[in-house]
Backbone bond lengths (Angstrom), bond angles and torsions (degrees), N, CA, C in turn:
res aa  C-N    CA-C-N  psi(-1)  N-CA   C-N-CA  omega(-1)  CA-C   N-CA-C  phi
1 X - - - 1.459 - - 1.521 109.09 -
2 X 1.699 117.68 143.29 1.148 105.22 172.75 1.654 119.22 -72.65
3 X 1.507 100.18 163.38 1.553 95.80 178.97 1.734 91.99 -97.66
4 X 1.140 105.32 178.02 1.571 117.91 174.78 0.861 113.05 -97.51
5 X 1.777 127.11 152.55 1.309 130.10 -150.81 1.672 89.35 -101.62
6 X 1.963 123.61 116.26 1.041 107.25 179.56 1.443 95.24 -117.59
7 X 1.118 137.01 79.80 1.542 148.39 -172.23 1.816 89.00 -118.32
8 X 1.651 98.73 131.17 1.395 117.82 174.76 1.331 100.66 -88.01
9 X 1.645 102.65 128.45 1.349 112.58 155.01 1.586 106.52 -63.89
10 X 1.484 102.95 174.67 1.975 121.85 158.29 1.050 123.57 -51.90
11 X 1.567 96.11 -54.49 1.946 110.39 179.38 1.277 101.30 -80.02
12 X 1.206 133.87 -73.86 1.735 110.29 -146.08 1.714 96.46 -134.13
13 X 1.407 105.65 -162.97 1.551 106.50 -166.85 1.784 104.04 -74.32
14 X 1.729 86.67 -170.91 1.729 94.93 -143.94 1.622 88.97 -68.42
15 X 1.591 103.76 172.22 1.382 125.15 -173.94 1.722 108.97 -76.76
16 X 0.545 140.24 159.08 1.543 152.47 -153.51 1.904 106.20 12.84
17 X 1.246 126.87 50.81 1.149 143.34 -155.51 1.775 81.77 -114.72
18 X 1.575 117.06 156.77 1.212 122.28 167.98 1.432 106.37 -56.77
19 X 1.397 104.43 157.10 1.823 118.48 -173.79 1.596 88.09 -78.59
20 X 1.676 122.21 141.65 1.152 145.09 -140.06 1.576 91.81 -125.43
21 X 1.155 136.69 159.40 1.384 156.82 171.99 1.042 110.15 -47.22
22 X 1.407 131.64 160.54 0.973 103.45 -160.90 2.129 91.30 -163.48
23 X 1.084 140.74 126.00 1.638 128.88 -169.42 1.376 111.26 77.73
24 X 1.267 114.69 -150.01 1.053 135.72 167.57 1.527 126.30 -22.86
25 X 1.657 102.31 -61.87 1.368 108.94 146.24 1.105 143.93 -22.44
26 X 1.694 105.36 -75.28 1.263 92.46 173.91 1.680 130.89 -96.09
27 X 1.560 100.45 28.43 1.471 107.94 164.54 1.677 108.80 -87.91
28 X 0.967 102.35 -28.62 1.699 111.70 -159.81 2.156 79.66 -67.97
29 X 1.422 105.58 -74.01 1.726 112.17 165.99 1.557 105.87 -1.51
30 X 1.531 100.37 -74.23 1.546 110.74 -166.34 1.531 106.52 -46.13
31 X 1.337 103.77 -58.84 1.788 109.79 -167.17 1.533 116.46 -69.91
32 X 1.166 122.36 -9.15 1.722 134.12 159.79 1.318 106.74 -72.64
33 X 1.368 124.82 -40.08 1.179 111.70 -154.12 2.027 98.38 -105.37
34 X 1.432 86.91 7.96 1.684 95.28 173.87 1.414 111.48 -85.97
35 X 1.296 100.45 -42.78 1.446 124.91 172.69 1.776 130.73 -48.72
36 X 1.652 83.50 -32.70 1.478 88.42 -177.73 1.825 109.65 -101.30
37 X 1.228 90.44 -59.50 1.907 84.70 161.39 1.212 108.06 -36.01
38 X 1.440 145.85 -66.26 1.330 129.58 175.13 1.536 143.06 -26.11
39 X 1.324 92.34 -52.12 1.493 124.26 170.94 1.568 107.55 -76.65
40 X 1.117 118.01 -49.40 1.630 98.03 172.10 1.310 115.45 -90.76
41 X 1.165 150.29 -25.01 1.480 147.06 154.15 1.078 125.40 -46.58
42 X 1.521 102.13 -70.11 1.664 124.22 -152.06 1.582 99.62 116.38
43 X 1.652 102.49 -173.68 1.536 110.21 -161.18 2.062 82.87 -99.76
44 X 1.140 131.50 -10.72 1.854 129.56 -154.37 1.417 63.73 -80.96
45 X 1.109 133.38 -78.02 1.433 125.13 -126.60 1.469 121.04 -109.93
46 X 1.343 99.53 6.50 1.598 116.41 155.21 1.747 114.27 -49.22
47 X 1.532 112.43 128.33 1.442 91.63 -178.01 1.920 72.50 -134.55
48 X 1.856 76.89 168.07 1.713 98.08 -169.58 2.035 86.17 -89.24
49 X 1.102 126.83 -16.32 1.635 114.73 135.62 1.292 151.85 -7.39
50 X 1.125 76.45 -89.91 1.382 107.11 163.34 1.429 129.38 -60.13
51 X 1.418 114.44 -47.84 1.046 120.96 166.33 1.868 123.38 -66.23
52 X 1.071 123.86 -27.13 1.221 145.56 146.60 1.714 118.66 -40.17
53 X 1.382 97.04 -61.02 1.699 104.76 172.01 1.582 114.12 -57.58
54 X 1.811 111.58 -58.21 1.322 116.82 -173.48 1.962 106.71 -46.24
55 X 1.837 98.03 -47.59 1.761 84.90 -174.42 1.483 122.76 -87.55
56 X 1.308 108.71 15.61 1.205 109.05 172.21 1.930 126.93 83.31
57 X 1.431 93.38 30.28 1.565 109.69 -168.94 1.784 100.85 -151.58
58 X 1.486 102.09 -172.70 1.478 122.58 -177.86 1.330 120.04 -87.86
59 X 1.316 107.91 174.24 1.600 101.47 -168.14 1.876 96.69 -108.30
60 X 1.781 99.18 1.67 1.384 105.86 163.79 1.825 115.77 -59.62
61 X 1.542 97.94 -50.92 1.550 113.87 170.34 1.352 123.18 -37.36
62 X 1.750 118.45 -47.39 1.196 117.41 -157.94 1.673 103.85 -97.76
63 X 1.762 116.08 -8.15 1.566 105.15 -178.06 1.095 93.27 -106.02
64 X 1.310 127.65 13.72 1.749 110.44 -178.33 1.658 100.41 -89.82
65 X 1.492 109.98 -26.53 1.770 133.62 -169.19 1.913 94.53 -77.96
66 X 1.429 106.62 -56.53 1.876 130.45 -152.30 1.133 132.34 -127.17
67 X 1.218 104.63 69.54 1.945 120.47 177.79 1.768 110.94 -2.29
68 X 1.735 117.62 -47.69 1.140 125.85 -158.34 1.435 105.28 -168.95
69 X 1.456 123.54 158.32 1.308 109.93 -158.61 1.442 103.56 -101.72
70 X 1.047 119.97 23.27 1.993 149.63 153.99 1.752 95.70 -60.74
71 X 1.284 104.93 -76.39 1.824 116.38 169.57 1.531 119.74 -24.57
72 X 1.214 99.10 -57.51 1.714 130.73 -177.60 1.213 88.45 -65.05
73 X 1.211 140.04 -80.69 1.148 141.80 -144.28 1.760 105.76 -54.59
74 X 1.154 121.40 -45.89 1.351 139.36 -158.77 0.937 78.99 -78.91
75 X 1.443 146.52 -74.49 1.594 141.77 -147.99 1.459 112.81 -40.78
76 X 1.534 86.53 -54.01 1.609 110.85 -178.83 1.753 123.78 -54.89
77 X 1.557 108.38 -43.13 0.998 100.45 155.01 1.671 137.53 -82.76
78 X 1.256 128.56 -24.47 0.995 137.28 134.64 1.630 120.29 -4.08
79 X 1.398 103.45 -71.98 1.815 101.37 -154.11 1.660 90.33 -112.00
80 X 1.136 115.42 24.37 1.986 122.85 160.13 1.400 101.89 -96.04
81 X 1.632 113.48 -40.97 2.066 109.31 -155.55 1.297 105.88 -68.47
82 X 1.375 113.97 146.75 1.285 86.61 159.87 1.653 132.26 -104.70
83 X 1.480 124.27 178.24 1.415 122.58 -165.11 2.003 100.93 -70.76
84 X 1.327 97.26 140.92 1.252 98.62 178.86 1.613 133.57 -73.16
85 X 1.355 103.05 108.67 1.507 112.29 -170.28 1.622 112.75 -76.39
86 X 1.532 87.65 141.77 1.506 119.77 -176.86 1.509 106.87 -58.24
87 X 1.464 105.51 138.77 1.873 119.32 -162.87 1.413 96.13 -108.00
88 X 1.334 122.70 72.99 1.324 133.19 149.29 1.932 118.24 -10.87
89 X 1.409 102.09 121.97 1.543 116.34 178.06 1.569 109.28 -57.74
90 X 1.531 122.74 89.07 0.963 123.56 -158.91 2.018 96.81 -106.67
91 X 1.179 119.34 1.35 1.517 112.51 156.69 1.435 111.70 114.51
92 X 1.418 111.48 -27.08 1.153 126.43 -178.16 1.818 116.95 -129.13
93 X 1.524 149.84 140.70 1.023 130.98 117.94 1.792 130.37 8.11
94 X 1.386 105.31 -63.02 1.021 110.30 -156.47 1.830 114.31 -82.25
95 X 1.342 99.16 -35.80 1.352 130.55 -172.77 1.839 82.45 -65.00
96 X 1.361 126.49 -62.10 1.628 102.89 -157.68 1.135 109.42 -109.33
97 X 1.418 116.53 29.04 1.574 130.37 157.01 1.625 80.66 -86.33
98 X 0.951 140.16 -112.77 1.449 155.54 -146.21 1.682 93.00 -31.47
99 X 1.156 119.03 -49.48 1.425 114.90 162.92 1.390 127.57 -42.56
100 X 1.663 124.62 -52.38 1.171 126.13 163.78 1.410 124.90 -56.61
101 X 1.694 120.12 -32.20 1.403 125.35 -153.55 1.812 75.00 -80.27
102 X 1.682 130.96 -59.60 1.414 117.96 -130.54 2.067 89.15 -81.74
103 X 1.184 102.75 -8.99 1.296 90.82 165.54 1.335 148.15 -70.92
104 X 1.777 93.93 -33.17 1.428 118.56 158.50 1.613 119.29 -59.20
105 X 1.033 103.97 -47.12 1.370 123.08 164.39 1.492 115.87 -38.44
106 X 1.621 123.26 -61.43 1.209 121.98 176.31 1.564 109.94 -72.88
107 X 1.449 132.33 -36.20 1.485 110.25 174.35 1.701 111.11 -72.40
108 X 1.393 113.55 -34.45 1.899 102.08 -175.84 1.527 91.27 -49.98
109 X 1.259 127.42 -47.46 1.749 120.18 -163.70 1.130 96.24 -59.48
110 X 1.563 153.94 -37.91 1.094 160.35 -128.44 1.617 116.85 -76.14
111 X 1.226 113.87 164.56 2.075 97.45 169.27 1.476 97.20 -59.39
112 X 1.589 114.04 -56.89 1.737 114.44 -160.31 1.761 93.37 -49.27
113 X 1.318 108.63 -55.42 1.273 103.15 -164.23 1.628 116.70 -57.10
114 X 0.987 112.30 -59.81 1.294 102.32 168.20 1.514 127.43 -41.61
115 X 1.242 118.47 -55.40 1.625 117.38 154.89 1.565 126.59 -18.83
116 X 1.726 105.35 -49.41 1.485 117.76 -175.82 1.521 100.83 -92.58
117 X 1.143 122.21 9.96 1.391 119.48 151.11 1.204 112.12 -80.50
118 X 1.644 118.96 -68.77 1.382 133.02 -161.29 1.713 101.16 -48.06
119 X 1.086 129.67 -37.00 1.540 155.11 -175.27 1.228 114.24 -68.47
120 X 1.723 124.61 -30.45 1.078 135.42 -169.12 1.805 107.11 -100.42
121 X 1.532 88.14 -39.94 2.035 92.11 -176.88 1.466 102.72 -63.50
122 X 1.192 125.97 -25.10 1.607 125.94 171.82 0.572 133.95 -73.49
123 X 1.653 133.21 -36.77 1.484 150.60 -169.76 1.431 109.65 -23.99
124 X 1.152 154.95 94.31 1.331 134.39 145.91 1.680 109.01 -83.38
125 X 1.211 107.28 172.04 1.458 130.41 -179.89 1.990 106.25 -18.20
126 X 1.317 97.76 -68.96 1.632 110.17 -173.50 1.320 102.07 -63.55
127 X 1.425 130.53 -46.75 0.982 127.29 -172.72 1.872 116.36 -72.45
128 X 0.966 78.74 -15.37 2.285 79.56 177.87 1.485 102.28 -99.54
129 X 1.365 133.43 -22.40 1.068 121.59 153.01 1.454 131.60 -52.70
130 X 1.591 110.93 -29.35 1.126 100.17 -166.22 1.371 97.50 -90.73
131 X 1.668 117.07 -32.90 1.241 122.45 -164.05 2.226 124.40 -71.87
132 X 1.724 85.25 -24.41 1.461 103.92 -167.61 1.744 106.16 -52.14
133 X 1.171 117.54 -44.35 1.524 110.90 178.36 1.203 109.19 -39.09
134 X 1.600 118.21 -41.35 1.772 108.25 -157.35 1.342 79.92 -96.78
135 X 0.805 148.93 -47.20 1.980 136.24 -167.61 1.586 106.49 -48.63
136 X 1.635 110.55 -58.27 1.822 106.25 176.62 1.243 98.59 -52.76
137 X 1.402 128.62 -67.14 1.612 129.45 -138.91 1.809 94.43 -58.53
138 X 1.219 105.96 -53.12 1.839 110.87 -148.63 1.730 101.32 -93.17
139 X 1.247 116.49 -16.58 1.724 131.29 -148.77 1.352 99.89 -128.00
140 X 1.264 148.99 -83.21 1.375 146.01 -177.19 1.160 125.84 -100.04
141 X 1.276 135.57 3.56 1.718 151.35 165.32 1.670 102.43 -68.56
142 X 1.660 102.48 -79.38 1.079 95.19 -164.74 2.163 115.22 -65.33
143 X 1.722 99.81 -25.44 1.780 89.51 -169.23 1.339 95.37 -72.58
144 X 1.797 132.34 -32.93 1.573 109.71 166.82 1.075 118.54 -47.49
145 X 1.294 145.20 -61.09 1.309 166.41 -159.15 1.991 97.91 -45.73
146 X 1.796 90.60 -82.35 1.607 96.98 -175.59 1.809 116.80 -55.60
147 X 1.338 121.19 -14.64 1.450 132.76 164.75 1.710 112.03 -56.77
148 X 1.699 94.50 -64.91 1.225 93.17 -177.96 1.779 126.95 -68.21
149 X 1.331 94.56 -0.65 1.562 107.29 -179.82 1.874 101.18 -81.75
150 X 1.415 99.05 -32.68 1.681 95.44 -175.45 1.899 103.59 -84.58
151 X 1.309 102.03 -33.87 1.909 79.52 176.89 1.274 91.85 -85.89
152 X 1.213 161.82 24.32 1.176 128.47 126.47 1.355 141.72 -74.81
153 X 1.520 99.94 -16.16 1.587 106.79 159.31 1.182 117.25 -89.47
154 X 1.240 112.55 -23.78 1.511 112.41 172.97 1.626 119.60 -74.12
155 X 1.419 121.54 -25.61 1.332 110.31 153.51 1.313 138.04 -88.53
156 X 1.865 110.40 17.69 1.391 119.91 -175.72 1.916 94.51 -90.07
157 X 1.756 93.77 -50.88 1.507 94.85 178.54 1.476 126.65 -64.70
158 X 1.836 118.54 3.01 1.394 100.58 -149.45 1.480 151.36 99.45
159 X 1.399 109.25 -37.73 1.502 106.11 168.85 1.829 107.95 -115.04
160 X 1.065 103.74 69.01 1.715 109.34 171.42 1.804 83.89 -176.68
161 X 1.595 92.44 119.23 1.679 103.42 179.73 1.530 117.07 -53.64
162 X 1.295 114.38 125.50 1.902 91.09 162.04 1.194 126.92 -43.42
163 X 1.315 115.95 142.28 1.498 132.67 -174.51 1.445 101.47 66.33
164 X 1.354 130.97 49.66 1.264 129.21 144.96 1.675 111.99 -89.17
165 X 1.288 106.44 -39.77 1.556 120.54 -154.78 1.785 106.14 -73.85
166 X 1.345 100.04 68.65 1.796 100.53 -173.48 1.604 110.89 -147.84
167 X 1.475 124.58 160.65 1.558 106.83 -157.60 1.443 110.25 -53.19
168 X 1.692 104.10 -44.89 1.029 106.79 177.88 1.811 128.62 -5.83
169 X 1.300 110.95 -82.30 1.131 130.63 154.75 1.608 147.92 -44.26
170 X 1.403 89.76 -12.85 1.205 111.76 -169.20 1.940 110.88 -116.50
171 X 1.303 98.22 -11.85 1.586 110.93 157.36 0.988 112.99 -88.83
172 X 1.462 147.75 -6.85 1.598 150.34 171.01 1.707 104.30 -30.92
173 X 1.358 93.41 -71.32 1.304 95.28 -156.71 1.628 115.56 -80.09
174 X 1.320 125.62 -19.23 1.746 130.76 158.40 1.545 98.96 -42.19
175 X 1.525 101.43 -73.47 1.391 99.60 171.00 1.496 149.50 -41.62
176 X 1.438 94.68 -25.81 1.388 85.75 162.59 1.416 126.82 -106.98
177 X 1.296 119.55 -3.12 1.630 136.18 158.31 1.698 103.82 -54.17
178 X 1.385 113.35 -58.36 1.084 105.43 -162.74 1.903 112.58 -73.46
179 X 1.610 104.23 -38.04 1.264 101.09 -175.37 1.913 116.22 -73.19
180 X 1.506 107.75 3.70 1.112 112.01 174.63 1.333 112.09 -109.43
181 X 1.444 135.59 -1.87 1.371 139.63 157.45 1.457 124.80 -90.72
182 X 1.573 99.80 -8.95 1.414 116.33 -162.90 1.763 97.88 -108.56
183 X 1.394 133.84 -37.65 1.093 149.50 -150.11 1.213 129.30 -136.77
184 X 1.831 120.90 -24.90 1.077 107.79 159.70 1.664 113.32 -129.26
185 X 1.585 113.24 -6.56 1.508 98.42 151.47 2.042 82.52 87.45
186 X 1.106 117.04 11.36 1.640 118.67 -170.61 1.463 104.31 -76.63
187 X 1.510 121.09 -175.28 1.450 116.14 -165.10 1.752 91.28 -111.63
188 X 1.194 116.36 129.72 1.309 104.04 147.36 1.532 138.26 -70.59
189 X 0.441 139.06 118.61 1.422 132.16 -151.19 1.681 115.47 -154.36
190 X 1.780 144.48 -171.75 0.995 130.48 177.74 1.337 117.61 -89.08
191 X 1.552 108.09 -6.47 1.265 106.58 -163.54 2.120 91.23 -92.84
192 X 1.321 114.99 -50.43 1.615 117.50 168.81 1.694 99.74 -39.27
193 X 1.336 114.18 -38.81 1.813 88.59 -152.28 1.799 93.64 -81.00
194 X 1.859 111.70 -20.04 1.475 100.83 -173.76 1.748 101.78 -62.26
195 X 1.301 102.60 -36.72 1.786 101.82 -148.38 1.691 79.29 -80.03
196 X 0.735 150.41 -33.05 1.620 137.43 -164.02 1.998 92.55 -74.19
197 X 1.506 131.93 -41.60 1.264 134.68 178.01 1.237 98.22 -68.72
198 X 1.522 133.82 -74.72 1.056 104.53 -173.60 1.394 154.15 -89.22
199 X 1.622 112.74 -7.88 1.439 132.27 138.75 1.153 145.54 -35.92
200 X 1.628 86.96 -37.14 1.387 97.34 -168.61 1.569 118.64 -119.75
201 X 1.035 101.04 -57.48 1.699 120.20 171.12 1.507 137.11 -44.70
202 X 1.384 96.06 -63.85 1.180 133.61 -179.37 1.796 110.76 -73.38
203 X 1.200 120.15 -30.79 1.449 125.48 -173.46 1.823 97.25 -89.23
204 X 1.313 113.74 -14.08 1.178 93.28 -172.41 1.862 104.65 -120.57
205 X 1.181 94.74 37.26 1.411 94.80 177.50 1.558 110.40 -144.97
206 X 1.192 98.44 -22.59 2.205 103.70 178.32 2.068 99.68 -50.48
207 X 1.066 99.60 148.04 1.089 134.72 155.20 1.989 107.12 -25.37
């Protein structure tokens, strides 16, 4: 019997190879498998290759979608994060700070999160330019934002001092997510998110 001719074309997968994904499909393909090369490489040694091989298609597929695998990259993180959830009136300051920190906590552990690590230990100059839009918009917009929503309830009720509730204060903790994914490569973990609440947070907002 003949065998089938499975010789890879240039553009797309091999020749008499099963029919390949195809839309939606196989974009969603592409951006998993962006995701994971990322996360296990890094962004140096991410190739639009590679990424091609992992989803099971051409590297015709991925420049017809992605100028550069900078493009790719963003997509990928993009439609992995997730949308930023609402910080429930939990009674206290303190109660939905500790709420926000162990949440952060579970996405840095996360695939995305880990990704926006691997992404972050690299950053040089060109690369944070390109990347900084999605870091404010998805990464430090909204956790300033939902912060400053808690010292403001927290100084309506009383336990968050007046004149805590200002960016100032409310960039603490972006800042220190990022300068600890970016700089020391440290673990997030339960014991980081306590000492960042109570070291850090919490001392500069009591009454």
């Amino acid at each position: 019997m003949d065998q089938p001719d499975l010789r890879r074309s240039a553009d797309g997968p091999a020749e008499g190879a099963p029919l390949r994904r195809r839309g939606k499909a196989l974009e969603t393909a592409i951006l998993e498998a962006a995701l994971d090369q990322l996360t296990s490489g890094g962004f140096a040694r991410m190739t639009m290759e590679g990424v091609a091989g992992a989803a099971q298609t051409g590297k015709a597929a991925l420049y017809r979608r992605w100028a550069s695998k900078a493009d790719l990259v963003m997509d990928a993180l993009v439609a992995a994060m997730p949308p930023p959830a609402d910080i429930p009136d939990l009674g206290s300051a303190e109660a939905e700070l500790r709420h926000v920190v162990q949440g952060y906590i579970v996405v840095l552990n996360s695939r995305i999160g880990a990704a926006v690590r691997s992404l972050m230990g690299e950053l040089d100059h060109e690369r944070a330019e390109f990347f900084k839009g999605f870091l404010h918009e998805r990464v430090v917009e909204p956790t300033t934002g939902g912060i400053l929503g808690i010292l403001r309830r927290g100084e309506a009720r009383g336990d968050v001092r007046r004149g805590a509730a200002v960016a100032t204060v409310a960039d603490v903790m972006p800042a220190m997510l990022l300068y600890r994914a970016k700089f020391c490569a440290g673990a997030f973990d339960e014991e980081f998110g306590e000492d960042l609440l109570e070291q850090v947070l919490l001392p500069m907002i009591r009454p």
